[in-house]
C-alpha positions as CSV (number, residue, x, y, z in Angstrom):
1,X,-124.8,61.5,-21.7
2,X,-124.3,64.4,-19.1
3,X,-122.1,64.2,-16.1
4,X,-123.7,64.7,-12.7
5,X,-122.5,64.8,-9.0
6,X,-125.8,64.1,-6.9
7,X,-125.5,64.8,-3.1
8,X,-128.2,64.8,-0.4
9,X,-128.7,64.6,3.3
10,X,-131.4,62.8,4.7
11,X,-132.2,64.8,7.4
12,X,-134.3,63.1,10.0
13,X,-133.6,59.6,9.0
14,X,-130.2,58.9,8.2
15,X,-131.0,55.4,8.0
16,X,-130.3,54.0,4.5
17,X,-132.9,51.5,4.7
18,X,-135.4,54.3,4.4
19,X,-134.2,55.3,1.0
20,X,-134.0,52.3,-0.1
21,X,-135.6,53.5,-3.7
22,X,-133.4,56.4,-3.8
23,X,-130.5,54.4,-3.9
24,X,-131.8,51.4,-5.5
25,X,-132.6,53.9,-8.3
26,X,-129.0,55.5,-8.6
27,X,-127.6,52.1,-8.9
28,X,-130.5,51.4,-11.7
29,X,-128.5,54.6,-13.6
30,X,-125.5,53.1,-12.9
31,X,-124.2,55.4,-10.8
32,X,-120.9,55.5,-9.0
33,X,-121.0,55.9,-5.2
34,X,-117.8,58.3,-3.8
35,X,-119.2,59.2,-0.7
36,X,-121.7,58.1,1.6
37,X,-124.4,60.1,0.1
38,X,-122.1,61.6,-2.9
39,X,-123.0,59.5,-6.3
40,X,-121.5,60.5,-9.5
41,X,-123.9,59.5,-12.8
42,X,-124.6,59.7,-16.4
43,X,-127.5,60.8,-17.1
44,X,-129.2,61.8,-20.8
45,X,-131.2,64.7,-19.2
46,X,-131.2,68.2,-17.7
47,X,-130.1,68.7,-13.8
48,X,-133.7,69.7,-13.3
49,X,-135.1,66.3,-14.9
50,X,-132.7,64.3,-12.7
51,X,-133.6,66.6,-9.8
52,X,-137.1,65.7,-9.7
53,X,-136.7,61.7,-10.5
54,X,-134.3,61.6,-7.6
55,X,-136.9,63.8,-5.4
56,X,-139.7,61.5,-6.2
57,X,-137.6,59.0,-3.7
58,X,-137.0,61.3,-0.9
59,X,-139.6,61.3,2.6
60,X,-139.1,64.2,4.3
61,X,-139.9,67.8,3.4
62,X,-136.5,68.8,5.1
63,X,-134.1,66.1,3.0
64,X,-132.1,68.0,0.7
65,X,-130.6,67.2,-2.7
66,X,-127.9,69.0,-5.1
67,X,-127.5,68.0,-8.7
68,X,-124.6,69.5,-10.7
69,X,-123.4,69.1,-13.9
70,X,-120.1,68.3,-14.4
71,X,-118.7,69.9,-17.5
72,X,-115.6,67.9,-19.8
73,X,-112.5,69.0,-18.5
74,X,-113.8,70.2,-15.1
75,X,-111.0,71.2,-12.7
76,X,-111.6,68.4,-10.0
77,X,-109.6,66.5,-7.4
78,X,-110.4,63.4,-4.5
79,X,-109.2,62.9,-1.3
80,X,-110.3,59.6,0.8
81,X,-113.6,58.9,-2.0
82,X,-114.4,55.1,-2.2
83,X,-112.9,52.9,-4.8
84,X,-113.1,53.6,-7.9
85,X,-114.3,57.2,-8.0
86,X,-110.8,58.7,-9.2
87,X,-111.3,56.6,-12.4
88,X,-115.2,57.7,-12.6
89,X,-113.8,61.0,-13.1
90,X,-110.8,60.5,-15.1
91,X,-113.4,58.6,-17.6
92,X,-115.9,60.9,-17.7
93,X,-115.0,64.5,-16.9
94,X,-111.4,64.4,-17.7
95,X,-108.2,64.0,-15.6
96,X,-107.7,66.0,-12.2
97,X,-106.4,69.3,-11.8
């Protein structure tokens, strides 16, 4: 499985109750949620494969989403993330610095 930090910004409706399904399905790949609309996941596919499943979710032609891998041993550091995210990383990408 591939590390992956998924961002977007929903632009018109910030409501989370309208993407409802996006979120729904980052929980289904049990994602980790560090930021409002920050989620770090595992995923056994390309950027571009989890790009376009997490698209299929999105409403507005304007939203935007960023996928990036995270590579092993990824210089990284948190500051004021939700619970939990600092051991995401430490777990999966390696430890901060």
């Amino acid at each position: 499985m591939t590390s992956y930090l998924v961002t977007y910004d929903l632009v018109h409706n910030a409501s989370e109750s309208a993407y409802e399904e996006l979120i729904s399905d980052l929980r289904r790949l049990n994602g980790h949620r560090a930021q409002k609309s920050v989620w770090l996941v595992l995923y056994n596919g390309t950027a571009d494969a989890l790009t376009n499943r997490l698209h299929a979710h999105m409403h507005d032609k304007e939203d935007r989403l960023l996928v990036v891998e995270l590579k092993p041993n990824s210089s990284w550091e948190s500051e004021y993330c939700f619970q939990g995210t600092r051991d995401w990383l430490k777990s999966n990408v390696g430890e901060p610095g």
